[in-house]
C-alpha positions as CSV (number, residue, x, y, z in Angstrom):
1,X,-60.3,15.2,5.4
2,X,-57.3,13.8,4.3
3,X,-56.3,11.1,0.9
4,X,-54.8,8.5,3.3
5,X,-51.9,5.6,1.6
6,X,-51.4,2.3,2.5
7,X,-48.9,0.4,0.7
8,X,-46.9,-2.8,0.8
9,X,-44.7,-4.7,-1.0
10,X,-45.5,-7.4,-3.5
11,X,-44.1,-11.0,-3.3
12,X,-41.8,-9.5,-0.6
13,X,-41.2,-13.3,0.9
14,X,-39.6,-14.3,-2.0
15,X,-37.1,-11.5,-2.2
16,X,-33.8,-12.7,-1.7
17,X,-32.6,-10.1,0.8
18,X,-35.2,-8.5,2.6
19,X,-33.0,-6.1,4.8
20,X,-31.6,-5.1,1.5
21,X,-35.2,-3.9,0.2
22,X,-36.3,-2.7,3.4
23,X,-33.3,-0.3,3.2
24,X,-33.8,0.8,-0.2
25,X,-37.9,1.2,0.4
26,X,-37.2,3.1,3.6
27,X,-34.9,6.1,1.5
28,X,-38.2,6.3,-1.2
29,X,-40.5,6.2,2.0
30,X,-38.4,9.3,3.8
31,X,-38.4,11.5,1.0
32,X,-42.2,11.1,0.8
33,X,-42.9,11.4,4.5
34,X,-44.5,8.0,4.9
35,X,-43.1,5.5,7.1
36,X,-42.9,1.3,7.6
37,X,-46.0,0.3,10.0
38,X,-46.0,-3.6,10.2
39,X,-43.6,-6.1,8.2
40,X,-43.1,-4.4,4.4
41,X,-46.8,-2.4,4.7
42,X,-46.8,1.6,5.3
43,X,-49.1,4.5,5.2
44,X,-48.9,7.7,4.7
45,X,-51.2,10.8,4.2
46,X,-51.7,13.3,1.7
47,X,-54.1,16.6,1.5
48,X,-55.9,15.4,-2.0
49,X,-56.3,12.5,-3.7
50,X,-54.4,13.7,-6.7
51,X,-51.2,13.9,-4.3
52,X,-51.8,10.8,-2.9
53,X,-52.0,9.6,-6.2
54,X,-48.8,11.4,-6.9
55,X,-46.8,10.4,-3.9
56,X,-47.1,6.6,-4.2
57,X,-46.0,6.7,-8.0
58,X,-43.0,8.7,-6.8
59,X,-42.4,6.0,-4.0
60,X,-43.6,3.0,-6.8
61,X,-40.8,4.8,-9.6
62,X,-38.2,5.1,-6.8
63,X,-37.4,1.6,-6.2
64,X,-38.8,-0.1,-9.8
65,X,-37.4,-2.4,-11.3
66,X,-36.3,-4.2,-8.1
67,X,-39.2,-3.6,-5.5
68,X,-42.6,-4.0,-6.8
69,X,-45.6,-1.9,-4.7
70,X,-49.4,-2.2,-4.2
71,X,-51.5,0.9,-3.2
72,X,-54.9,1.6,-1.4
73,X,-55.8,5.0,-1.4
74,X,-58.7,6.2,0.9
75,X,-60.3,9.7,1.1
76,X,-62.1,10.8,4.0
77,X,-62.2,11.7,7.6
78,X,-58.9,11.0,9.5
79,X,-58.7,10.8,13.3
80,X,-55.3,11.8,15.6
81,X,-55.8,9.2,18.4
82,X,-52.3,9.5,19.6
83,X,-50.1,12.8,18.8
84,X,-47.0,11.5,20.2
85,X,-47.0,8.5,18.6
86,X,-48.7,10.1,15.3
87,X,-51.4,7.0,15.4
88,X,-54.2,7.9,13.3
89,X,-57.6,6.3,12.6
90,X,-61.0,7.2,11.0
91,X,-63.0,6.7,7.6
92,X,-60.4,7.7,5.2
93,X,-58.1,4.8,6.5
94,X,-60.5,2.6,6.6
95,X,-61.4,3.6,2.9
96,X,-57.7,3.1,2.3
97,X,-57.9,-0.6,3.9
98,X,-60.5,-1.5,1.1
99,X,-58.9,-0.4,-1.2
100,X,-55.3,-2.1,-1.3
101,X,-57.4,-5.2,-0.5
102,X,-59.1,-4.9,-3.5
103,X,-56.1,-4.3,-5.7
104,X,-54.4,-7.5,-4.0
105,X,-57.0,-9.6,-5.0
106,X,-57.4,-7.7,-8.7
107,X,-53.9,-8.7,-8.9
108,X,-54.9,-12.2,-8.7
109,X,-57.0,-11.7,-11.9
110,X,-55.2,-12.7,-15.2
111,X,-56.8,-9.7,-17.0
112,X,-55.9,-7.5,-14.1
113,X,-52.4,-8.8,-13.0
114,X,-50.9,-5.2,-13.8
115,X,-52.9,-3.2,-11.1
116,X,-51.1,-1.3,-8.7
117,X,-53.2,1.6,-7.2
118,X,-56.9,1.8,-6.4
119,X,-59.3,4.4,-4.3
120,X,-62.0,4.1,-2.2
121,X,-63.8,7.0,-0.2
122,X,-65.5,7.0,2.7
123,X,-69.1,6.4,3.0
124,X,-71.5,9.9,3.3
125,X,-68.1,11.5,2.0
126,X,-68.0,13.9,-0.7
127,X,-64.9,13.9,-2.9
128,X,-63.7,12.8,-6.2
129,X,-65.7,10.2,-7.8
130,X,-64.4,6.6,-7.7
131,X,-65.3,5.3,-10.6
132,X,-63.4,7.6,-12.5
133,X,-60.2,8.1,-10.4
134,X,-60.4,4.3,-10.5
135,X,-60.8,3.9,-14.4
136,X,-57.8,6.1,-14.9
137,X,-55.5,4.1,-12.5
138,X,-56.2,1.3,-14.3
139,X,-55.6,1.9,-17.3
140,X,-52.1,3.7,-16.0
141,X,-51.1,0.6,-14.4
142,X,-51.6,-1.1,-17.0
143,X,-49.2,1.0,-19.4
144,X,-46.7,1.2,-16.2
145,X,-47.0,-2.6,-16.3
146,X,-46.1,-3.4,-19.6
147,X,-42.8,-0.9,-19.2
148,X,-39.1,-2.7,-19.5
149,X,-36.1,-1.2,-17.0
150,X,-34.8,1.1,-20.1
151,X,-38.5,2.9,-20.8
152,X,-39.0,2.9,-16.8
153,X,-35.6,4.8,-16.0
154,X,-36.7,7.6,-19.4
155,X,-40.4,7.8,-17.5
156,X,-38.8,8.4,-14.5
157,X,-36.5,11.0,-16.0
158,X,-39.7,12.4,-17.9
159,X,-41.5,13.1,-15.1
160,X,-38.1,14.4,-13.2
161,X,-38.7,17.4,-15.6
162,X,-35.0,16.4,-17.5
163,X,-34.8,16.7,-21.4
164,X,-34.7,13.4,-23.4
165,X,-31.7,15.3,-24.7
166,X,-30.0,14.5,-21.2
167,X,-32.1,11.6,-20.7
168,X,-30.6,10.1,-24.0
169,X,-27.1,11.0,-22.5
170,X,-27.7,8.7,-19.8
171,X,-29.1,6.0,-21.0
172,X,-26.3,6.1,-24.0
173,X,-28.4,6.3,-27.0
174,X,-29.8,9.2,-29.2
175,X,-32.2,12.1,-28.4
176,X,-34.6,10.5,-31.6
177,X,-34.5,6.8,-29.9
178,X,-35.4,8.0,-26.8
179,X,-37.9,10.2,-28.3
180,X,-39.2,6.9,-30.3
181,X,-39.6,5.1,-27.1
182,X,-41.4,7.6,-25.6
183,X,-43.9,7.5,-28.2
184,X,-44.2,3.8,-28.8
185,X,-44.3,2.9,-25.4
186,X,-47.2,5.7,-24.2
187,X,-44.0,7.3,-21.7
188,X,-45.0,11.0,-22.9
189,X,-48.9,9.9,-22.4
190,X,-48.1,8.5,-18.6
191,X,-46.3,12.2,-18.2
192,X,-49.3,14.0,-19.0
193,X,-51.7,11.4,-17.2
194,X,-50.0,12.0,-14.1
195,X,-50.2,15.6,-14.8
196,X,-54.2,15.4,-14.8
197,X,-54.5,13.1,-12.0
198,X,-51.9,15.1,-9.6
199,X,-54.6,17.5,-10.1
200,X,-57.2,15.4,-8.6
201,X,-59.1,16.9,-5.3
């Protein structure tokens, strides 16, 4: 059983330079273990949903503002047809399949035009329940989308574990305005959200 991660890049035609975002994609993709399959999509797996659901918000955070990412996440069975290779195959990515689908077309909704990240699981599959898992990554994208660069780069530093004391340092203002920001903006409620769903399994 295995959370497995498809992802791919959104609007990635219109990008300007698109060796330029592969390049910066691939470094977020590396440090995650997940790798390009096809064009801008790639996959990855995970051992529970919660660090699937962790791992592609690392990979999302890496490369935002510039690079914008979609997510499927699928739990299930997952197959090894090819060990050299490392080709896999089963339920759980087909359960993945649906699911970034789904959020491409949710996407397409005006009221939904923030989601990001959904998850499906595999039919006769026991594991966390999808209507919930779901109803929380909604309501995360939505905060995540209505984020400017300046409250993106304090989430990200939030959830790197560094004080807004440092975080303030960096981004040249106070320790109280960052602090502000983090309030008005729902940053130190993203922090714990991702908390409860890295715990996910």
């Amino acid at each position: 059983m295995k959370a497995a991660v498809i992802g791919d890049v959104v609007a990635s035609r219109r990008a300007p330079d698109r060796r330029a975002l592969h390049r910066q994609l691939r470094a977020a993709l590396a440090a995650a273990g997940f790798a390009f399959t096809v064009g801008d999509e790639f996959q990855g797996a995970q051992p529970s949903v919660g660090a699937a659901i962790d791992t592609a918000l690392g990979i999302r955070l890496a490369v935002a503002p510039e690079i914008d990412i979609r997510f499927g996440i699928g739990w299930g069975p997952v197959t090894v047809l090819d060990a050299e290779t490392g080709i896999q195959d089963g339920p759980g990515w087909w359960a993945a399949r649906e699911a970034i689908e789904w959020t491409a077309t949710a996407q397409r909704q005006p009221g939904l035009a923030a989601v990001r990240t959904s998850y499906r699981r595999a039919a006769d599959t026991a594991g966390p329940d999808v209507d919930a898992v779901n109803a929380a990554l909604l309501c995360r994208d939505h905060l995540l989308g209505s984020l400017d660069d300046r409250s993106t780069r304090i989430l990200k530093g939030l959830l790197s574990n560094r004080s807004k004391k440092d975080i303030a340092a960096a981004e040249h203002v106070s320790a109280s305005a960052v602090s502000q920001r983090a309030g008005r903006d729902g940053l130190d409620l993203l922090v714990l959200t991702s908390a409860y769903l890295r715990g996910v399994r």
